[in-house]
Every structure is written in structure tokens, then in C-alpha cells.
N, C-alpha and C positions, 0 to 999 in steps of 0.2 A: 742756211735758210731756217726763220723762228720755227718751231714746230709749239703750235698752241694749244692748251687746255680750254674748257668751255667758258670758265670765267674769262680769258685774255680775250676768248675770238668776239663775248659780249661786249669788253673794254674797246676792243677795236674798231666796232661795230659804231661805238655810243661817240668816241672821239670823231672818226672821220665824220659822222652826220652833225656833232655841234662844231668841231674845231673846223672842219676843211667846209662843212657845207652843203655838202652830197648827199642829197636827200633817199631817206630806205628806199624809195620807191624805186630809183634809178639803180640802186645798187642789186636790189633785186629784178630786173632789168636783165642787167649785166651777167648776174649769176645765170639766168636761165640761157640769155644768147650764147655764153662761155659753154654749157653743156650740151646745147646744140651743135656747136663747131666743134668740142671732142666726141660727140655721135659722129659726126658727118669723116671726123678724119679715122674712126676706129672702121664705119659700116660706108664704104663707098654705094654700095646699092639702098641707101638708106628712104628714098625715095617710092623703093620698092616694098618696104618694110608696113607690118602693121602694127602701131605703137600703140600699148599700157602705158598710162601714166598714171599711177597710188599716190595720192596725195593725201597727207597730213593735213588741219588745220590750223595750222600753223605758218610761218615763217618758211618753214623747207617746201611745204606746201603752196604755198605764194610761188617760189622760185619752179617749182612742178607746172603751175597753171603756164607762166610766163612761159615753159618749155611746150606746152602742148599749144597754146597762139602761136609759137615761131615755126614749128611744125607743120599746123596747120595752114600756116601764110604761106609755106613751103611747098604745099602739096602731098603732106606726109597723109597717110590714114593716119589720126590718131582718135583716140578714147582716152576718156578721165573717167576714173573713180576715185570720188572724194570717202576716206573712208574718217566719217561723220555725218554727222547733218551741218546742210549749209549754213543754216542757222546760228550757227556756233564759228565759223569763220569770221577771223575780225579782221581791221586795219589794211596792210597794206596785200595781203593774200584776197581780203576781200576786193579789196578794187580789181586784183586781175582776174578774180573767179568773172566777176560781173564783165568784165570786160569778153570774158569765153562768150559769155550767155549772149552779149549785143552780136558779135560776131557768129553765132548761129549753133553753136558748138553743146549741147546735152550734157551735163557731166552730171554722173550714176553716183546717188545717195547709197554709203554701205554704213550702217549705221550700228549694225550687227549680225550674228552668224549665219542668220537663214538672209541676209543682205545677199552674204558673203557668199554660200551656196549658190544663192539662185544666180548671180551674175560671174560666179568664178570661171562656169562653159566661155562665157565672154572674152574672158581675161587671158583663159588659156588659146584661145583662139586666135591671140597675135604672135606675133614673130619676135616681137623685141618690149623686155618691161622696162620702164624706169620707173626708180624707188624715189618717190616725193613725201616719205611719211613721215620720217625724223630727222633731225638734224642733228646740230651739237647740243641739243640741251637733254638727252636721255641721261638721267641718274640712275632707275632702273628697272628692271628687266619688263619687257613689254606684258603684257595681259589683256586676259579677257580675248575678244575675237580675231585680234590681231596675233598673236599667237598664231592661229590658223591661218590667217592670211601668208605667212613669213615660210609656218611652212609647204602652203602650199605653190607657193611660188616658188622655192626652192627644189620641192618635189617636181617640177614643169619640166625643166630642163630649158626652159628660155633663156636666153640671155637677159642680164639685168645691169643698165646702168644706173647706179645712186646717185644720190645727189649730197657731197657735205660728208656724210658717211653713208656707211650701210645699216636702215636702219634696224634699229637693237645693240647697237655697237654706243661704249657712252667715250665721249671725247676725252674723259680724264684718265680713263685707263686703256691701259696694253691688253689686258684679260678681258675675253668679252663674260659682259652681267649676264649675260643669258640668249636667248635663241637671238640670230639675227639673219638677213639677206645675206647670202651669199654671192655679191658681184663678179661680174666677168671685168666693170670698168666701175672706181669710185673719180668722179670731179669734185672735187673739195675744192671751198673757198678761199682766196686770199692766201691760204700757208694751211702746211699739211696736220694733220695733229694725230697724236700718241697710235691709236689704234691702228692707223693704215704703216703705220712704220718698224711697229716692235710687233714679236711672234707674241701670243701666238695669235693676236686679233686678226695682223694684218693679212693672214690669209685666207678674208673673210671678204677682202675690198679690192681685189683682181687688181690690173693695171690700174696704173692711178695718173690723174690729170689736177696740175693745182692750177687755178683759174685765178688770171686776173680781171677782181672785179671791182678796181677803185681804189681799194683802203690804200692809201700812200704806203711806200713800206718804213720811211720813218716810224712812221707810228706801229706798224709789227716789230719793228727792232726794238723800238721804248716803252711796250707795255710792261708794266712790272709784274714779278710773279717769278716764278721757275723759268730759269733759263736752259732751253731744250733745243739744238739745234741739228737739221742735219746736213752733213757734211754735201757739197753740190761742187761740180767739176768746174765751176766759173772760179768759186771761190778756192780751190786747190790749185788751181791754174796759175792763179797772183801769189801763190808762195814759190814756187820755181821762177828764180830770176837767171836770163842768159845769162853765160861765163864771158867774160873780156878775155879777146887776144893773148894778151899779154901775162895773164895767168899762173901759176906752179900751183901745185901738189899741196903746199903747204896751205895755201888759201880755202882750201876743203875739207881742213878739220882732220884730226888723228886719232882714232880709234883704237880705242888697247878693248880685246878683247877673253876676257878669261874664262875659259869654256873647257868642257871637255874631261874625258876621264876613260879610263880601258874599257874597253869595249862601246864608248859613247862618243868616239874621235868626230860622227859624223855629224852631233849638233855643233861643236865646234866651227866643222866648214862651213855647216851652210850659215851661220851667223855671222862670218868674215866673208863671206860671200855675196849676205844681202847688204852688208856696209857696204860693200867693194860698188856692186850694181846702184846703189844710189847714191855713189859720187863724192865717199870720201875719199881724202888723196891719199892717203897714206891709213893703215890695216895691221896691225901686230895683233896676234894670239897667242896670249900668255896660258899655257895648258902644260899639265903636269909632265914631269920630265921621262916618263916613261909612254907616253902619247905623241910628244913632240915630234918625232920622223914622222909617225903615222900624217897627223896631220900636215906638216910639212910637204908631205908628196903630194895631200889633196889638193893642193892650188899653190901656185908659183908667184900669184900678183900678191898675196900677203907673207908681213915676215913671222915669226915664229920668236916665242920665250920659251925656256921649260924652269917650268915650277919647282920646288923642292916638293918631297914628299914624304909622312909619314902615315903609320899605324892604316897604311892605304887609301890614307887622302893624303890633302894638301900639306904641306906643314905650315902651322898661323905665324911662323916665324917671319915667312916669306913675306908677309905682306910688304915690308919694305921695298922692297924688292919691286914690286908691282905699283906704288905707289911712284916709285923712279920712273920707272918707265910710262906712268901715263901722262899722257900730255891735254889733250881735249877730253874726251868721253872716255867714260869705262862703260862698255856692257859685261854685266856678270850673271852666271847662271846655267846658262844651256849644257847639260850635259855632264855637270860638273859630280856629282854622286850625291847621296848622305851621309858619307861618313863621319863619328864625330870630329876628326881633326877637320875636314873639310866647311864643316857647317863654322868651327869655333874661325879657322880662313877668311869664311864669309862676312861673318860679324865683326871680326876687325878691321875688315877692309873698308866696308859700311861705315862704320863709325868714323874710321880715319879720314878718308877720303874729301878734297875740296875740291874736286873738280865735277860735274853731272855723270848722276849713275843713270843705268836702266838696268833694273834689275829682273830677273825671268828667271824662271823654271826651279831648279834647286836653288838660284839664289835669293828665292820666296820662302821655300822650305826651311830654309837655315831658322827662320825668323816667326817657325810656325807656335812655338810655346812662347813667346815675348813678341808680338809684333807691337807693341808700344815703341821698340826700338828699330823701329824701320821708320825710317820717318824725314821729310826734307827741311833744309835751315836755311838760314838767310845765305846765300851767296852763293846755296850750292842745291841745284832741284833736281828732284829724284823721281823716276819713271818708274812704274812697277806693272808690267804686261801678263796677269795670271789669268790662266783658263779660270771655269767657275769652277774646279776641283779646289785648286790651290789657294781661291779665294776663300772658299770654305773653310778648308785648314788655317788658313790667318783670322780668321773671326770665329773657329770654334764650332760652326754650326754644316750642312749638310748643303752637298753639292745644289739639292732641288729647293733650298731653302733661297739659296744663291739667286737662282734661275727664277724663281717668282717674285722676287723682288730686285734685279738688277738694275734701276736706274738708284732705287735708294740706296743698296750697297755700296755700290762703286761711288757717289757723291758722298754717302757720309763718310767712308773712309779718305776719299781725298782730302777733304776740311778737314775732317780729326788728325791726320796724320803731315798735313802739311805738303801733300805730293800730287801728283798725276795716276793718275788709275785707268789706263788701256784693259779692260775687262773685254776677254775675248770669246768668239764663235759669234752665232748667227745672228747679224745686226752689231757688231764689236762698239764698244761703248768707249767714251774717252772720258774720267770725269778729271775735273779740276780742283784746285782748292780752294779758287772762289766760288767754286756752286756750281759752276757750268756743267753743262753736258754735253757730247758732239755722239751724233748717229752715222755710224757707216753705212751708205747703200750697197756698197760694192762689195762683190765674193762670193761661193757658191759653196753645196756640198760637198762636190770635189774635193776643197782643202781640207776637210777632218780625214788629215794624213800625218803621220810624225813628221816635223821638221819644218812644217810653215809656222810654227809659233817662232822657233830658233831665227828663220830667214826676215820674221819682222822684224826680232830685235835689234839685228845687225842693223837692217832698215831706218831703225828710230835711232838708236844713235849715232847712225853717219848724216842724217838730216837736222840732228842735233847739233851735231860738231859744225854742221854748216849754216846752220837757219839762227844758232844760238837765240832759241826759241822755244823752250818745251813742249808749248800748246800748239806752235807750226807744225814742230816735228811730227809730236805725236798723228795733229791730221792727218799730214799730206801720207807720210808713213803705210798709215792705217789704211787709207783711201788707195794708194797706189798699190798694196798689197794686196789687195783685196780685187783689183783693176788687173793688176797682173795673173791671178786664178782664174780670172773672168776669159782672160784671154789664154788660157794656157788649157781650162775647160773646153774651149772652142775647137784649140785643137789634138786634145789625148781626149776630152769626154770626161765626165764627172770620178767614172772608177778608175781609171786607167793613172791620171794624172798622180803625181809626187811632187814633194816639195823642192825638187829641183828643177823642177820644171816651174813652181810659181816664181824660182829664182830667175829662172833662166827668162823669163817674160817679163822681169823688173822693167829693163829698158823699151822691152815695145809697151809698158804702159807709160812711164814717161813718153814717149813719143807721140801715144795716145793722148794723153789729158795734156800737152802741148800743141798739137794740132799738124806734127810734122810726121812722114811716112818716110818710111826707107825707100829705095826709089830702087826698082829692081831692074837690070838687064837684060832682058830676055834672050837677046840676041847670044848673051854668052853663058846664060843659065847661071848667074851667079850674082849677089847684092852690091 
């Protein structure tokens, strides 16, 4: 699903009323009825309720009046405060204001602070606000009496649903500009955009409802601009395709997985482990030869290599060795150390290598003083899944530098380097090399545990070896991982939960984002 900036959602706006036809009027319309049916499905007693509606003069504000008429048709108490003078209301907000006024309805001129005083008793004397003040077009930070309006709606403890965003909140960025509504529900228009999706805005805009109000979605798929998308369980759905009957082991992709090092056997498993759970046929983990048993006892469905070793890592000799043995995918990294034989290991494996890497954890590190040399080539694409730590270390600069600009980190390195960029933690990012961007909704705090980064990787390259797809893999991957926490959260609880545990729920999220349930026995207490 597009996720749009304030220029696209105007492009989208401008096309559907000259290309398709559909006049603002209707479309505004639609927006206000679409908020009233996400009221009605959030507030069952909504009837009972006494409704604020803040309207702008504007646009978002038109869409406010439209909500406080359907309301009113409904039997709702409501009240309007237009915070301006009407005088200043134009276009199509105008016709619906005037439409209030034929239908019998008062709506309270707040034009400034001692407005705002004197009718705020008012305001706070309903049960439920809606924010009709801004929309997508704030560049920045609000002022003057509205300032006080924002905070004292906020100070209320009302409930508040927005309209579009929260406003204060601007459509083009993730960061809020400055004070805004703090929603319990935003309904946004047409498609979601940056603020209600990436931290730290979006938890400014409570539950969120995207409303359809017309715009075709051709034309959100074809505006041009930044391509921002977020990942949606319809669309994760159509990359799992049934297995045929007739099937083997071999048809699901071969996994060499090289991982691991003394005392670190255990990212090893669980990265053969989340390959195993999402359905490659076949699992080898190539791990140094001093680990090999360890690991080998962890799990009986994958086979086992042991590495040569020197100067307490790997020896770079070996790479051959591992080059033989891969067949579909390499994941490399988890677990594996710094040592320098081990890093020089890594680098020539990377360079050698023609078949898709995904590269994680230490096998980022190797590449932290030269990542020019990380990088993917024609006929062979490279996956690189770093927290914002190790992102840091590859570009030189500070984990929080990461974190406040992570959509353009992770795209410009994907283009520069010719790869995929799973950039992970809260909201995990996917970027591509042609610019794209994909947003994960799914995962919780739970997983900042050791070992769920290890159990993606496995993840992405056994949907790799299967989807022979980078940018499937990486989704669905990303999305099921993150579905699987969700579910694994539900049942150990945010602190309790490990990352063997978001393993061990791989399968009931497939089963989930499939639509199929294990069908349990009761009678014999057993699945």
C-alpha cells in the first residue's frame, strides 16, 4: 500500500477530479461519511456521545463540517468550532459550512485566544473531539492561539479522532515539526502517509483507519515521487504459493548457512532454524570445526560442515570449500566473531561468491573499514539485514544519526551499493536499489531479544532460495517475522518471550497470513 507525501496526496487529489471526474465536492463527501463509519465502528455508544468538532479553514475543515452534518442527521449531539472567522472559509468547506447553517446547526467563531478561553468550558464539556484543523498541507509548526488549542485538548483527556492526520503533524516527515493532537484514532485519506507509520510521529495518531474516498488506486500506485510503501497482509499473501502433490526437497531451495563460532553456536541454530520454518528443503551450516558437534546436536533436520580454522577464526583458505558446497543461497554472519582471519574469510567469500548472499551480523562487520566492497552485481543480489548499530559502522557515522534519518540511509545505500537493505528494529525497513522503500507493520517490543535478527536471516534466505526474488523474499520474510513475535508476544508477553520462541511461531504465522488454522482435538487433547 502507497504511503504518500503532501505533494503526491495533492497530485492525487488534482488527477482523480480532472482525469476520472469526481468532483472535490463528492470526494469530500466521502471523506467525512468514511469518518463517521470509523467513529461508529471504534464508539458503539456513539449516539450517546457529545461531539467537538475543530475545524480548520480549510480543506480538512470542509471534511469536519461534512462530519458534524452526518452526525447531526444521525442524532449525534454535536458542536462546531471553526477556529477562524467564517469569512475566510472558501470553496468547497464553504458550501458545507453553509449547508450547517441551512440545516439549523451554530457553529462557534474562535478567531483567537480569549475565543479560545471563553468557549473552551464548551469544548471540554463533551465526551468525544474530532480534529478538523489540519490536514496534509502543514509545513510548519503550528502558532499563535492554536498552539493553545492542541494543548489544551490534549491536557482534556478526551478522546480525539483526526481527520487526514493529527493536526501539527506535517505529511512529509516521520519527526513531528512541533506540538501536535495527540489521537486515540487518525482516518486518513486514500493511503496512509509517513507520520502515522514511522516512530517517532506515529505515536501521535493512535489507531489508524485508511478511508476509501474515491481516488482510484491506479492513480496512487502511478503518482510519481518517492516510492514509500507499506507492507499489507493481502499483498504478502499472493507471494506464498501452495506446494503441488508431487513435490521433493529439492524444489525449495538449498541453504548453506555459515554461522557460528565458540561460545556463539547458538546464532548458528536459530538461523538454520528460521530457514528450516520457512520452507527450505534442504539446511547445511557450514561453522567452524571446533563448534560443529555443538551445533550439530542443536537440531537433527539440518546437516552440518566444519570450517577449517586458524589464528581463532576461520582460515580464508577454506573458502573454497564453502563455495563447493553452496548450492542456492549463502546466509553469512550470525555469530561468526571478529577475528582478523575470520573478517579476511568473509571478504573473500563475498567477493567470490555467484550465487545470492544475505549477509548479517559479523558478516557486516568484516566490511566496516571498506564497505565500497560490499556490494551486489549483475546476476548475483545481495541482502544485508544490519541493526542501526552496524549500519552506523558501515557508513562511519553514530547509531542515533542512523535512527533519525533511516528511510534515507537505508535507500541511499541500497542504490549506491547495488543491494537490498533490510534495516532493522521498530517499523524494519526494506530498501531497494531502485529507490524503493517497503514499511513493516508487524512485531513488537518483545523481540529486542538476541537471536531474532539470526532467526530472520535464516528466514530471508530460505524464501530466497524459494521465491528467487530478493525483494519477495526480503517482504514476506520481514513481515512474517515480525507476525510471528506478534504471535509468540500473545503468548509469553513482551518480556518473557526469546527468539526461539519467534521461531517456533514461524509456522502459525504462515498459517496466519494464509488464512488456514491447525484444527485441534479436544476430545484427545492433542493437534
Amino acid at each position: 500500500m502507497r504511503v504518500l507525501n503532501s505533494a503526491q496526496m495533492r497530485e492525487a487529489d488534482r488527477r482523480t477530479i480532472e482525469e476520472i471526474g469526481i468532483p472535490p465536492l463528492v470526494l469530500m463527501e466521502n471523506a467525512g461519511r468514511q469518518v463517521v463509519a470509523a467513529m461508529e465502528a471504534m464508539h458503539s455508544d456513539l449516539l450517546e456521545l457529545e461531539v467537538a468538532v475543530l475545524c480548520g479553514r480549510g480543506n480538512n475543515g470542509g471534511d469536519g463540517f461534512v462530519v458534524a452534518r452526518t452526525l447531526l442527521q444521525r442524532g449525534v449531539d454535536v458542536s462546531v468550532f471553526l477556529m477562524g472567522r467564517v469569512a475566510d472559509v472558501r470553496g468547497d468547506a464553504r458550501t458545507n459550512l453553509e449547508i450547517l447553517g441551512r440545516l439549523g446547526l451554530t457553529v462557534v467563531e474562535i478567531a483567537d485566544s480569549q475565543a479560545w478561553e471563553l468557549h473552551f468550558s464548551e469544548v471540554s464539556d463533551c465526551t468525544l473531539i474530532v480534529d478538523a484543523m489540519f490536514g496534509t498541507g502543514l509545513n510548519a509548526p503550528v502558532s499563535g492561539f492554536i498552539e493553545s488549542v492542541i494543548a489544551d485538548v490534549n491536557a482534556s483527556g478526551i478522546p480525539v479522532v483526526s481527520i487526514d492526520l493529527p493536526s501539527g503533524l506535517s505529511a512529509d516527515s516521520a519527526d513531528p515539526i512541533g506540538d501536535s493532537i495527540e489521537a486515540g484514532l487518525t482516518v486518513t485519506l486514500a493511503a496512509p502517509k509517513l507520520p502515522l507509520v514511522l516512530p517517532p510521529a506515529e505515536t501521535r495518531a493512535g489507531d489508524i483507519v485508511i478511508a476509501d474516498i474515491g481516488i482510484p488506486s491506479d492513480i496512487l500506485d502511478t503518482i510519481e515521487g518517492p516510492r514509500v510503501d507499506l507492507l499489507t497482509r493481502a499483498s504478502m499473501r499472493e507471494l506464498i504459493v501452495p506446494r503441488v502433490p508431487d513435490s521433493h526437497k529439492g524444489d525449495y531451495g538449498r541453504v548453506l548457512v555459515v554461522a557460528g563460532s565458540r561460545g556463539k553456536t547458538g546464532a548458528a541454530h536459530l538461523a538454520a532454524v528460521g530457514a528450516l520454518r520457512s520452507g527450505a528443503g534442504l539446511v547445511t551450516v557450514a561453522t567452524p570445526a571446533s563448534c560443529q558437534a555443538v551445533v550439530a546436536a542443536m537440531g537433527p533436520e539440518y546437516m552440518t560442515e566444519a570450517l577449517g580454522e586458524r589464528d581463532e577464526g576461520l582460515d580464508p583458505d577454506g573458502v573454497e570449500r564453502v563455495l563447493e558446497l553452496a548450492r542456492d543461497v549463502i546466509a553469512i554472519g550470525p555469530g561468526l566473531g571478529q577475528a582478523p582471519a575470520t573478517r579476511e574469510f568473509i571478504k573473500r567469500l563475498v567477493d567470490r561468491a555467484t550465487m545470492p548472499l544475505v549477509i548479517d551480523a559479523d558478516g557486516l562487520n568484516a566490511f566496516g573499514s571498506d564497505p565500497d566492497r560490499l556490494a551486489g552485481r549483475e546476476g548475483r543480489e545481495v541482502i544485508i539485514t544490519p541493526h542501526p548499530g552496524e549500519m552506523a559502522r558501515l557508513l562511519g557515522m553514530s547509531t542515533d544519526e542512523v535512527q533519525a534519518s533511516r528511510l534515507e540511509v537505508a535507500r541511499n545505500f541500497a542504490v549506491a551499493h547495488h543491494l537490498y537493505v533490510v534495516l532493522k528494529g521498530h517499523r524494519t525497513l526494506i530498501a531497494t536499489p531502485d529507490e524503493k522503500i517497503f514499511i513493516n507493520p508487524t512485531g513488537n517490543p518483545g523481540m529486542a531479544t538476541g537471536g531474532t535478527g539470526d532467526v530472520l536471516t535464516g528466514m530471508i534466505a530460505a524464501w530466497l532460495a524459494q521465491l528467487l526474488d530478493a525483494e519477495g523474499a526480503c517482504k514476506l520474510a520481514v513481515y512474517l517475522h515480525g507476525l510471528a513475535g506478534d504471535l509468540a508476544e500473545a503468548d509469553e508477553g513482551e518480556v518473557a518471550m526469546t527468539s526461539t520462541d519467534v521461531a517456533g511461531h514461524v509456522g502459525d504465522a504462515i498459517l496466519e497470513l494464509t488464512a488456514r488454522r491447525r484444527v485441534v482435538d479436544r476430545s484427545q487433547g492433542s493437534a
